[in-house]
ZAMARGU-4260 file (C-alpha; in steps of 0.2 Angstrom, whole numbers, plus 5000, padded with zeros to 4 digits):
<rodrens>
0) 5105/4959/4972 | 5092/4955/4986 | 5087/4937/4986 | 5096/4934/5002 | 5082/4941/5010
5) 5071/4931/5021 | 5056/4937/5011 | 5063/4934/4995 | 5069/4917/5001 | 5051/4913/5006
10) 5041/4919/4991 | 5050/4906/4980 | 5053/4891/4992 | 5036/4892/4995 | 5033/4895/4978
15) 5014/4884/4971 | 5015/4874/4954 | 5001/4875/4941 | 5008/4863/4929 | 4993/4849/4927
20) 4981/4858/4937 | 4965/4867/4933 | 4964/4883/4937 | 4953/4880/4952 | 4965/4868/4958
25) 4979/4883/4956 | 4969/4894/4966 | 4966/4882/4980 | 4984/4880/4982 | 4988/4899/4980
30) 4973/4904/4993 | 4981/4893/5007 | 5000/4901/5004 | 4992/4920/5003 | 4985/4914/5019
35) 5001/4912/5030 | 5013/4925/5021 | 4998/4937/5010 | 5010/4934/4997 | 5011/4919/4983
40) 5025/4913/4969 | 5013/4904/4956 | 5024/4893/4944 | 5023/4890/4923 | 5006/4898/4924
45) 4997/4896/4909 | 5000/4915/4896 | 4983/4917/4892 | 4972/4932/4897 | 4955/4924/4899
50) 4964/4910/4912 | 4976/4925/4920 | 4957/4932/4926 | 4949/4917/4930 | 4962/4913/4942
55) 4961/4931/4949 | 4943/4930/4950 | 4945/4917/4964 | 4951/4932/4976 | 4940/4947/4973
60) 4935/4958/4956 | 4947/4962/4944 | 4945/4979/4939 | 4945/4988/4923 | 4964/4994/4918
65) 4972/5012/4914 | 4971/5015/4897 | 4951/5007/4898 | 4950/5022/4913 | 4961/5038/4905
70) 4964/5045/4888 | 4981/5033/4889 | 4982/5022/4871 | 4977/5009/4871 | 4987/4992/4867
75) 4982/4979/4882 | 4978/4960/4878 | 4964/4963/4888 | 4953/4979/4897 | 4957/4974/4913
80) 4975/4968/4911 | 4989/4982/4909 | 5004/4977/4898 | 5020/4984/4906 | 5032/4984/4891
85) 5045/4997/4886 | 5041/5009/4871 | 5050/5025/4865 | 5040/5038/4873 | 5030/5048/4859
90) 5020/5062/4861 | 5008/5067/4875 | 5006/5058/4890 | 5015/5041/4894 | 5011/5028/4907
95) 5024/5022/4918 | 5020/5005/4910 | 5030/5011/4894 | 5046/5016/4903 | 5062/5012/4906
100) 5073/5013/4923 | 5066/5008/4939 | 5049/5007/4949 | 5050/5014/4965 | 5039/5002/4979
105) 5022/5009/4979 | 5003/5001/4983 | 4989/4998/4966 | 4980/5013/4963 | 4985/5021/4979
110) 4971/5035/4977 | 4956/5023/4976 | 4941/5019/4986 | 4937/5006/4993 | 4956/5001/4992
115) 4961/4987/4982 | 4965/4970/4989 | 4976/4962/4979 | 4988/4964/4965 | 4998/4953/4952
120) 5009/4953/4940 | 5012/4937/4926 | 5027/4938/4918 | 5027/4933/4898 | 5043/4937/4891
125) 5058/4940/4904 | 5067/4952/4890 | 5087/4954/4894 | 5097/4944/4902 | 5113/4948/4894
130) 5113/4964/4903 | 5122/4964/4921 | 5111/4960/4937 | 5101/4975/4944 | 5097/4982/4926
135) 5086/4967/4921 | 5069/4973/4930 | 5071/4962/4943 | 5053/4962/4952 | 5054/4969/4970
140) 5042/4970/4985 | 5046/4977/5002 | 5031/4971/5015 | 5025/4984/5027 | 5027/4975/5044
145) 5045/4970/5041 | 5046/4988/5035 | 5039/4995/5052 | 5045/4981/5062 | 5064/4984/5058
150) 5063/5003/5057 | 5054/5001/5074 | 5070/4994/5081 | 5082/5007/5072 | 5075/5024/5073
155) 5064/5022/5088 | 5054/5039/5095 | 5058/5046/5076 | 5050/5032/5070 | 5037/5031/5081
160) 5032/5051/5077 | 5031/5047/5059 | 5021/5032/5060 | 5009/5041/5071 | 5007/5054/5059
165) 5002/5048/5044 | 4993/5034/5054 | 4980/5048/5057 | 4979/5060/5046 | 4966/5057/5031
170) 4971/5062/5016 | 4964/5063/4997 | 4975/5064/4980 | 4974/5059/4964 | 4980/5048/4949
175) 4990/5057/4935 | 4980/5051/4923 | 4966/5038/4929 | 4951/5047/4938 | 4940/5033/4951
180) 4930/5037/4966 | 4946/5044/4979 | 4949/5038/4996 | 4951/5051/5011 | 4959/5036/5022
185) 4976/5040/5030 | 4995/5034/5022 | 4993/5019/5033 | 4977/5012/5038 | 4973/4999/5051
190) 4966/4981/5045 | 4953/4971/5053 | 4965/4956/5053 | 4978/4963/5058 | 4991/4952/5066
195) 5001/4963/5076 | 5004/4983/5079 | 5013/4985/5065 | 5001/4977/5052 | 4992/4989/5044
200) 4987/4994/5027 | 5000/5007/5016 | 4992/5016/5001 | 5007/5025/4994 | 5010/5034/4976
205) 5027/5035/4970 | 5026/5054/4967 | 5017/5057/4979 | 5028/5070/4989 | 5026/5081/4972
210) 5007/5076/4972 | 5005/5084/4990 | 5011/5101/4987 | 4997/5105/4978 | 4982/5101/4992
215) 4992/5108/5006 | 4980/5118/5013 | 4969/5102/5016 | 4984/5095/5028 | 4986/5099/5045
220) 5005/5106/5049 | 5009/5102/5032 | 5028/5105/5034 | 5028/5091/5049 | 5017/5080/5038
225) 5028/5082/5020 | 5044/5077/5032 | 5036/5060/5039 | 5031/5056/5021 | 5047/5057/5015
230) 5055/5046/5030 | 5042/5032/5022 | 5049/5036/5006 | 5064/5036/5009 | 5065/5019/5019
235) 5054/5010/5008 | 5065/5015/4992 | 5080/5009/5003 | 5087/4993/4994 | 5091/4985/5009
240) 5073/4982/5014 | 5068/4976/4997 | 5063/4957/4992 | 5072/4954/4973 | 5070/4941/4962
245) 5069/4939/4944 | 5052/4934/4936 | 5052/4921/4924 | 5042/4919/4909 | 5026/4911/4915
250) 5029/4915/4935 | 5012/4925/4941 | 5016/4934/4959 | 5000/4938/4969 | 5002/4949/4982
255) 4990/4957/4996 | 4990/4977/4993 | 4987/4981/5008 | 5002/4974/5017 | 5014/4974/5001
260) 5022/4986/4990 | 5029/4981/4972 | 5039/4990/4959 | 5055/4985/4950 | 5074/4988/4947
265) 5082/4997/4932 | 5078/4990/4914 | 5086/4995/4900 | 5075/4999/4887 | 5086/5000/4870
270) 5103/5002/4865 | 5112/5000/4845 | 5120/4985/4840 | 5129/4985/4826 | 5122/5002/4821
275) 5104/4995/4824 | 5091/5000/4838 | 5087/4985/4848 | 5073/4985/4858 | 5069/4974/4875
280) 5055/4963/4874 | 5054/4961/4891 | 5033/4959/4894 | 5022/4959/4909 | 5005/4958/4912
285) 4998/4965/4928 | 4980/4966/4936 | 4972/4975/4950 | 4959/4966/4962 | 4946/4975/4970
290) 4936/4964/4986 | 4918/4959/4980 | 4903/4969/4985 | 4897/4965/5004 | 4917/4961/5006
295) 4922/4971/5022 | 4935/4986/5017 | 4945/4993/5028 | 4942/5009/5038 | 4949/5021/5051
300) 4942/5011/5064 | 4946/4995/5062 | 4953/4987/5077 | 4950/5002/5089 | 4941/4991/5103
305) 4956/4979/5103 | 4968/4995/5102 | 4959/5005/5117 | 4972/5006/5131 | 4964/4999/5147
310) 4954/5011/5156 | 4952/5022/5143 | 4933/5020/5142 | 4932/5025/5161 | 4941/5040/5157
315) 4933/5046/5144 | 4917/5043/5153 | 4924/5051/5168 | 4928/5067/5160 | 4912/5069/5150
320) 4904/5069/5168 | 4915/5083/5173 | 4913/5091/5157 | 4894/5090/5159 | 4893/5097/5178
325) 4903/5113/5172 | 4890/5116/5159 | 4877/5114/5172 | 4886/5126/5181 | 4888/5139/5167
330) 4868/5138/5161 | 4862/5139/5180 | 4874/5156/5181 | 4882/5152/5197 | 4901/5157/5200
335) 4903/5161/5181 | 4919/5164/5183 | 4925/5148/5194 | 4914/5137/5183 | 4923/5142/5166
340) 4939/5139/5172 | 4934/5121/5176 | 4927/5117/5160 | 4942/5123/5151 | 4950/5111/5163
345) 4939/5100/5160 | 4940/5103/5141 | 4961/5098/5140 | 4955/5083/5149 | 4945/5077/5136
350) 4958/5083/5123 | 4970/5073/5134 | 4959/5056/5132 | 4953/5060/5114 | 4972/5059/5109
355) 4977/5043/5118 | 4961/5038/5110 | 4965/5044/5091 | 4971/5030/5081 | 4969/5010/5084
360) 4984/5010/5074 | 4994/5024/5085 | 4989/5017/5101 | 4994/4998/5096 | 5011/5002/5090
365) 5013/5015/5107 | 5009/5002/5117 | 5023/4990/5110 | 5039/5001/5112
</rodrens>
């Protein structure tokens, strides 16, 4: 198990009770801890669907569920909260809700546009606990800036060529089931409030190195591409990053979706007892949160005046003179010749700057190595 970890540790020291409050008061108390860590721990919260989305309502605009967007079946307590509960898988398509095993850490509909903003998950009914630790769907996040931070430290330049990668590359996929308006930002995304170089938005799908191979024409140096995604996926699927704890029935965890993934550890969904099926109750309810309209979402340039390198304006001004005396030179037809070597000089120059210049998110994290 994982709650030795300082994350782990935090969510529940720091965990808000709702016991005697309204739910106005709850959500008070939970905006000021999201605040600080972008992660809350909400105690006994009342199970019951109409209070569940009032108290999300206080952070943004819950969104309509799977099944209410896909051909899934439906048999959630409401249309915009999912039920994650085990069933024996029947015919035809499944949601991962239904399964058994584990959940490996990925973002709330990672395809989307504009990209959620938060996420949460009410436990009802905590199922097993007979079975051993690590096989009771213990809930587990792993926070992107630890993430970073730490990998930072371990893998250096490596880690650096990856992050920059999939910093700036956009791409575009879909869900397997649910189809909503796609984004086209990169794997990680810079955020207006960002707090440091390595806090920035992740949107990432659990399959998503099997999603990839079919639009790999859309992705530039795919090969180099498909290996930085599976460094991220491998790390963030590394147990010894991950926050555990086990959810209680009544706990609620809000999270921020940009700077958190979730997921789960193994649950076992049935086994025979006394030459009977028995089947785990083990029940959750989760929500995704979109930000209200007029609410600021986060783009590709977010934080690129904060992240230009100093002098890097004058460069680029600098060049675009040259650049524009060379073509002067080219149109007037005086030494054609001479003047076409200086612009292609000129051109790698303004390569040069443009890729200093390419990602906020690149140039932050470059310039703390």
């Amino acid at each position: 198990m994982h709650t030795e970890n300082a994350l782990a540790r935090a969510i529940q020291d720091e965990h808000v009770t709702s016991a005697g409050k309204s739910v106005e008061q709850i959500a008070a108390d939970a905006r000021e801890v999201m605040e600080k860590n972008r992660i809350c721990l909400i105690r006994d919260f009342p199970l019951d669907p109409d209070r569940y989305l009032e108290f999300l309502g206080h952070f943004g605009e819950p969104l309509k569920n799977y099944s209410s967007l896909s051909a899934l079946a439906k048999t959630d307590p409401h249309p915009q909260i999912n039920r994650v509960k085990y069933k024996k898988k029947a015919e035809g398509a499944q949601s991962v809700h239904y399964v058994a095993g584990g959940l490996r850490p990925h973002s709330a509909r990672s395809w989307r546009s504009p990209r959620p903003s938060h996420f949460a998950m009410l436990m009802v009914e905590a199922g097993w606990r007979e079975v051993p630790a690590g096989e009771r769907g213990e809930s587990v996040v792993v926070g992107w800036e630890d993430l970073f931070t730490r990998l930072a430290e371990r893998d250096a330049e490596v880690f650096q060529e990856h992050f920059a990668r999939l910093s700036t590359t956009p791409i575009t996929f879909e869900a397997n089931n649910v189809r909503e308006e796609l984004s086209s930002l990169p794997l990680l995304y810079p955020l207006p409030d960002a707090r440091g170089p390595y806090d920035v938005g992740v949107r990432l799908k659990q399959d998503l190195s099997e999603k990839i191979v079919a639009i790999r024409e859309h992705i530039p140096d795919f090969e180099a591409y498909q290996r930085s995604l599976d460094y991220l996926l491998a790390a963030s699927a590394d147990e010894a990053f991950f926050a555990c704890f086990p959810l209680e029935s009544g706990d609620l965890l809000l999270l921020d979706n940009h700077r958190f993934a979730h997921g789960r550890l193994k649950i076992v969904g049935e086994y025979l007892a006394d030459g009977e099926t028995r089947t785990n109750n083990r029940e959750l309810w989760s929500v995704t949160v979109s930000p209200r309209e007029g609410a600021k979402a986060p783009s590709a340039a977010d934080g690129a005046e904060q992240a230009e390198p100093a002098g890097g304006q004058e460069d680029l001004v600098a060049v675009c003179a040259e650049l524009q005396g060379e073509l002067d030179a080219l149109i007037g037809g005086t030494s054609g010749g001479a003047a076409a070597q200086s612009l292609d000089t000129a051109v790698a120059s303004l390569k040069e700057v443009e890729q200093r210049n390419v990602s906020s998110v690149q140039l932050v994290a470059l310039s703390h190595r």
